[in-house]
MINU-418080 format. One line per 10 residues: number of its first residue (from 0); their letters; for each residue x, z, y of C-alpha. Coordinates in steps of 0.2 Angstrom, whole numbers, plus 5000, padded with zeros to 4 digits. Layout:
% residues N
NUM) a) X Z Y; ... $
***
This chain:
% residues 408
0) xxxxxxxxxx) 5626 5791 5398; 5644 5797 5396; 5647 5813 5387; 5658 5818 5401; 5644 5826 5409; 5641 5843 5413; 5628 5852 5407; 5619 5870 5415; 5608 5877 5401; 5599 5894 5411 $
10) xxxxxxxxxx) 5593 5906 5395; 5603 5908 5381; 5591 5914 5369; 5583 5907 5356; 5581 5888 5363; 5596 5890 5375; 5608 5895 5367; 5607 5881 5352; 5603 5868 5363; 5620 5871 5373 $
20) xxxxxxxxxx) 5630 5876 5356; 5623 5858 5351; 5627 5849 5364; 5644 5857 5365; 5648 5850 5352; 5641 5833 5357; 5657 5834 5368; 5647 5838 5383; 5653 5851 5394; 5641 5864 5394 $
30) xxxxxxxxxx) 5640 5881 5406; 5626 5894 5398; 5618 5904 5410; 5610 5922 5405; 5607 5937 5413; 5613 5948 5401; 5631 5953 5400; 5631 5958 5384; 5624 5941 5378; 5638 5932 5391 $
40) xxxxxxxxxx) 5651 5943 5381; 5646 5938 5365; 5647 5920 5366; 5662 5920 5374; 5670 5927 5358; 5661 5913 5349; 5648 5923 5341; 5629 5926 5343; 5619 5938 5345; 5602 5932 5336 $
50) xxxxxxxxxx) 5600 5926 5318; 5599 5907 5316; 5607 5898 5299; 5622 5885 5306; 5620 5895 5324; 5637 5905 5323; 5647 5889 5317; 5640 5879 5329; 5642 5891 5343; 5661 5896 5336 $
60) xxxxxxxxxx) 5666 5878 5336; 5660 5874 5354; 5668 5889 5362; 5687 5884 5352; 5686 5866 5358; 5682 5873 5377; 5666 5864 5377; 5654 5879 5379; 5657 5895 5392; 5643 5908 5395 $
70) xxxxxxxxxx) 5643 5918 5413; 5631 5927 5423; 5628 5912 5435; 5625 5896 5437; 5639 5882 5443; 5639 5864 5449; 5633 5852 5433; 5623 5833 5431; 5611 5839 5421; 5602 5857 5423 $
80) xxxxxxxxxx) 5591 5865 5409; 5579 5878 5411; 5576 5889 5394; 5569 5905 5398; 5554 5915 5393; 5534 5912 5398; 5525 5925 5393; 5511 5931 5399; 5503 5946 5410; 5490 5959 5405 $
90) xxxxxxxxxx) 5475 5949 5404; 5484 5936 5397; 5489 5928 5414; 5501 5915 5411; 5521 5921 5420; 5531 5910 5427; 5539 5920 5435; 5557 5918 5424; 5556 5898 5426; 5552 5901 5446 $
100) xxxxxxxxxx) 5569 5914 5445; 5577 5900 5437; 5575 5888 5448; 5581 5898 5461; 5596 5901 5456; 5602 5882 5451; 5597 5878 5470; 5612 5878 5478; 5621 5870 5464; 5610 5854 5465 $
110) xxxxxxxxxx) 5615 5836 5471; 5609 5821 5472; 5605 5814 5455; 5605 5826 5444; 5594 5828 5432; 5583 5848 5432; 5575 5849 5414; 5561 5864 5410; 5561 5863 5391; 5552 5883 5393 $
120) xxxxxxxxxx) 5534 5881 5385; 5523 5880 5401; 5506 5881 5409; 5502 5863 5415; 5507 5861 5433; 5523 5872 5430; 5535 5855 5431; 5527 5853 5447; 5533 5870 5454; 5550 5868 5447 $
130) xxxxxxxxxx) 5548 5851 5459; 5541 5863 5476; 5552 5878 5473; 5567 5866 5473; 5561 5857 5490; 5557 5875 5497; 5577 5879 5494; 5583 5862 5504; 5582 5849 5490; 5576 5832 5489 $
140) xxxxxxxxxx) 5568 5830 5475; 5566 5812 5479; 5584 5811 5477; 5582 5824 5461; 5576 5819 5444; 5565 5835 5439; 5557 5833 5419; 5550 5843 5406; 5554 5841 5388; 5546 5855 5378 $
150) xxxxxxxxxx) 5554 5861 5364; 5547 5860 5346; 5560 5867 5334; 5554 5879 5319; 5565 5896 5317; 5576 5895 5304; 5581 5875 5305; 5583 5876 5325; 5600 5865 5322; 5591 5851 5311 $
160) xxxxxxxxxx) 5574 5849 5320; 5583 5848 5336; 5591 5831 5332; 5578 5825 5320; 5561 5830 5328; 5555 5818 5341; 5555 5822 5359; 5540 5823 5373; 5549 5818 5390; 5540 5818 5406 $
170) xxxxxxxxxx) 5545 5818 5424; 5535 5819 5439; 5541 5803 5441; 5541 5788 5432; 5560 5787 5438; 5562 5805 5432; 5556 5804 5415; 5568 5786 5411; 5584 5796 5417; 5577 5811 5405 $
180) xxxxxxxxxx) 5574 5800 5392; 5590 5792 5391; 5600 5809 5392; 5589 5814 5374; 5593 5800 5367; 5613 5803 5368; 5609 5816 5354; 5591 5816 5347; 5588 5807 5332; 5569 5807 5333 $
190) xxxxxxxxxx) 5561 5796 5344; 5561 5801 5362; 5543 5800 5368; 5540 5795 5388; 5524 5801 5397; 5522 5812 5413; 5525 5828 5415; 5506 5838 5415; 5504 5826 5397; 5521 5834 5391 $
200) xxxxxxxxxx) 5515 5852 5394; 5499 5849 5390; 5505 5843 5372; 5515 5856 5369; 5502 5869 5372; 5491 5857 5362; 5503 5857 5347; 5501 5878 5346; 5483 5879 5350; 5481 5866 5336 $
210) xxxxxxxxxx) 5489 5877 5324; 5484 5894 5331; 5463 5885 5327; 5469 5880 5307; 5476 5898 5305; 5460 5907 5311; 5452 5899 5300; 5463 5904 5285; 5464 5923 5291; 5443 5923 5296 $
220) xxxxxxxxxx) 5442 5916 5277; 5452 5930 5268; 5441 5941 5276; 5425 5932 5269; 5436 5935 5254; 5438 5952 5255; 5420 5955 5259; 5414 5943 5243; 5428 5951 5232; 5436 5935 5229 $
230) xxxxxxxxxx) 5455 5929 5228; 5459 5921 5243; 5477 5913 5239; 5467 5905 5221; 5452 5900 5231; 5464 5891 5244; 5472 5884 5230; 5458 5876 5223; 5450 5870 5240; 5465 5863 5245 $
240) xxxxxxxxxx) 5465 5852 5229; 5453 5841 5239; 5460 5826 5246; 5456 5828 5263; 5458 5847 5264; 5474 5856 5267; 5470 5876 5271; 5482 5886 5279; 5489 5903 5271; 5483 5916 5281 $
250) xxxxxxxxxx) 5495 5932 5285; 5493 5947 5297; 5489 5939 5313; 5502 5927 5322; 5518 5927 5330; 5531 5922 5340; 5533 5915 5358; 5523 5900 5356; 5508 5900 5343; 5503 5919 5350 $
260) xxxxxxxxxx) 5504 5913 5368; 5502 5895 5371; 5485 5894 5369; 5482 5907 5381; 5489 5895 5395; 5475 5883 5390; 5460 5896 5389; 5466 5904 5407; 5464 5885 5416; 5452 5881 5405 $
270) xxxxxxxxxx) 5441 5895 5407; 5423 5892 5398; 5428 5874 5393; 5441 5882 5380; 5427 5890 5369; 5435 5884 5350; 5455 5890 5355; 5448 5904 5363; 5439 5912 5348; 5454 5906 5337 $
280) xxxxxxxxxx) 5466 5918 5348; 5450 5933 5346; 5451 5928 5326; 5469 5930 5325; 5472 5945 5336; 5454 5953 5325; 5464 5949 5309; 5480 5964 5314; 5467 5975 5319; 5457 5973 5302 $
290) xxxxxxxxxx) 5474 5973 5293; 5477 5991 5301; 5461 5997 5295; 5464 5992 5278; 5480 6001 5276; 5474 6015 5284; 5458 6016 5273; 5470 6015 5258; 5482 6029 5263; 5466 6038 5265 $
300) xxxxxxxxxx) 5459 6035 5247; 5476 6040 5240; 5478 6056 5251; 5459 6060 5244; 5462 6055 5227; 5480 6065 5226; 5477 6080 5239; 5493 6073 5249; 5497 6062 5264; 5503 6045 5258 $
310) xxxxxxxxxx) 5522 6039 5262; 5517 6018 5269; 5530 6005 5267; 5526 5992 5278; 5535 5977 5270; 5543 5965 5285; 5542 5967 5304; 5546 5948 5308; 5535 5935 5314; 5537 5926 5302 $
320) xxxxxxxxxx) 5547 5925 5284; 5567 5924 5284; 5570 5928 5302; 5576 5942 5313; 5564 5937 5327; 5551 5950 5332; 5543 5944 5347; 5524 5945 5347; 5524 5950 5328; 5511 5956 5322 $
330) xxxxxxxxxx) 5519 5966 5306; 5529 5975 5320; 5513 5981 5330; 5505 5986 5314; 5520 5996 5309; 5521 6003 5326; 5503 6008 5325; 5504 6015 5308; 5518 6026 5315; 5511 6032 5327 $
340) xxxxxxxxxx) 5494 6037 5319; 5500 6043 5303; 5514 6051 5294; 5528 6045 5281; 5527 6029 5286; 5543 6017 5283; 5547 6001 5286; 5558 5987 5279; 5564 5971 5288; 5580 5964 5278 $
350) xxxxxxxxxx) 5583 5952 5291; 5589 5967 5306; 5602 5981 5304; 5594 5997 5299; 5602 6006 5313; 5593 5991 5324; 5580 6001 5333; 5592 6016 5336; 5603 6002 5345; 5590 5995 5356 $
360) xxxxxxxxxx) 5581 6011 5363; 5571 5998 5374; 5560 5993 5359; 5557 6009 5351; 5542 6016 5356; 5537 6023 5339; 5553 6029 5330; 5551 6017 5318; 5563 6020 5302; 5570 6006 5295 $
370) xxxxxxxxxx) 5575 6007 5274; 5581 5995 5262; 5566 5988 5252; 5572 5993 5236; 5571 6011 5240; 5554 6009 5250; 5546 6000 5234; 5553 6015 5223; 5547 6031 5236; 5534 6024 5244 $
380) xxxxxxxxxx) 5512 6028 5239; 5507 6013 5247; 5514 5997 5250; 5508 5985 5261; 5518 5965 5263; 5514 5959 5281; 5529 5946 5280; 5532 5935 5263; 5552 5937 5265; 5561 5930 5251 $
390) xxxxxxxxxx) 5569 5946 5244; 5551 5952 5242; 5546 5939 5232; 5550 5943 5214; 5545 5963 5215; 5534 5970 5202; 5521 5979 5211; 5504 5980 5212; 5495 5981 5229; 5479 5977 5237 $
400) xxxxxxxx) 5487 5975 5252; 5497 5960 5253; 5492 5952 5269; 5504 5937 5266; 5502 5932 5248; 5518 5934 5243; 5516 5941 5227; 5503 5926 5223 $
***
């Protein structure tokens, strides 16, 4: 496959936007699609708008050579890709509803042979759509290859593991998954794995639920922990010297688009079949709420002891450690709560601006106040770690309330 190509990547976030930046630079001509003109705007002037190491230089780079152009639309391409959010209803209903607007708007652009790729994490059968809702604009999608190839990159080293991971490629057609294939292996390292497309978005979702299980059982065991009056990071540590056994660190809950939401995909068709990932998700979620009532029951200790209402820092408001991400996070639902159930409650998360949540009104919900985490050690009464960020790692505090171990 010639390099010449071009390529429609639709979603420039956190998978888009390096996948297209990467592929810019694979010499690739590559159009980004988003719906915000901000975002449009900011790529444009080769910089980015969310925080991932080697990002900005690759996006710089692709936008100076002419490779990479960011526009509100869609345009004619060889190879279209679908990046963009599947999250979930109330009820945890899986949405498709982004994928399906999507595909909507490549339709006109679509010719005979291209190639239609939904790399969006999925509920099994979504390809398939892709496929109908295609047909149902005027398309042939016996004459179009239409694939999914789930992404499986880790925050913080999106650029590396998108070349070195291996990749799960499956079309609804055998034909579909070989011409997919071939396209990944113009710049993936890994191996490029073929299957069909319900086995590729079943494995994805596999991949999550598999972890969301193993972290479950980390965060149910720290509560034991707390209820026995034992160290949970030293007993971890001692279990795990076992051969065969490799614990997990437990934290506040989980995170992020896929480990928090994934296994709800499975547990909504699997109904009653999906007994163990659905009491993971119940463990997980149980483990924020606890985590509330802890710190809460603290600040209420220390107003009883000292006849004054506690000032909380709640260290970190990522997912997860050394990221800006916050989606799902469940530091940032337990500072929101705290804030809006208590008073003096501040909040550190080195990894946004401070005037963050004062620039996106949208997501402030609580009037969250964001301080440096030097000056939220020094004023605050108690302090609570809910992310393990580097900076936080060599303070000298003492807490009964770090939720991530990283003071351990």
């Amino acid at each position: 496959m010639h390099t010449d190509k071009k390529i429609c990547v639709v979603g420039l976030g956190y998978i888009g936007l390096p996948t297209a930046a990467l592929l810019a630079n694979r010499s690739y001509y590559v159009h980004g699609v988003d719906v915000v003109q901000s975002t449009v705007d900011t790529i444009n002037r080769g910089e980015i708008h969310i925080v991932e190491p080697e990002l900005d230089t690759f996006v710089k780079a692709a936008v100076n050579s002419g490779k990479l152009k960011a526009d509100l639309k869609p345009t004619e391409a060889d190879i279209f890709i679908i990046a963009v959010p599947t999250p979930f209803h109330d009820g945890y209903v899986p949405n498709i509803d982004y994928v399906v607007s999507a595909t909507k708007s490549i339709a006109p652009y679509v010719k005979e042979g291209n190639i239609v790729i939904l790399e969006s994490t999925s509920p099994v059968g979504t390809t398939d759509k892709v496929a109908e809702v295609l047909a149902e604009n005027g398309i042939d999608t016996n004459k179009v290859h239409v694939a999914h190839c789930p992404e499986r990159v880790l925050p913080g080293h999106i650029m590396r593991e998108l070349v070195e991971n291996d990749r799960i490629v499956g079309g609804i057609t055998p034909e579909a998954t070989e011409a997919t294939a071939e396209f990944y292996k113009t710049f993936v390292d890994g191996e490029v794995l073929e299957t069909n497309a319900k086995t590729a978005e079943m494995a994805k979702l596999t991949e999550n639920s598999f972890r969301d299980t193993n972290i479950a059982f980390a965060n149910e065991l720290s509560i034991l922990c707390d209820k026995f009056d034992i160290d949970v990071w030293e007993l971890i540590a001692l279990a795990n010297r076992h051969p065969r056994v490799n614990i997990l660190q437990p934290g506040a809950g989980v995170g992020g688009h896929c480990i928090a939401v994934d296994p709800w995909f499975i547990v909504h068709a699997g109904g009653e079949d999906a007994k163990m990932i659905r009491t993971a998700r119940e463990v997980n979620t149980y483990k924020t709420e606890w985590a509330i009532e802890k710190i809460k029951n603290a600040a209420l200790a220390f107003e009883n002891e000292h006849g004054r209402k506690a000032k909380i820092a709640c260290m970190g408001l990522a997912f997860k450690p050394d990221i800006d991400d916050l989606r799902e996070s469940p530091a940032l639902y337990i500072a929101k709560r705290l804030t809006a159930e208590l008073e003096n409650v501040i909040c550190v998360e080195p990894n946004i601006p401070l005037d963050y949540f004062t620039n996106h009104e949208s997501q402030v919900t609580n009037h969250l106040k964001l301080v440096e985490y030097q000056e939220a050690v020094e004023k605050a009464d108690v302090v609570t770690f809910l992310v393990a960020h580097k900076e936080f790692k060599n303070l000298e505090i003492e807490t009964d309330l770090d939720f991530c171990g990283v003071l351990n």
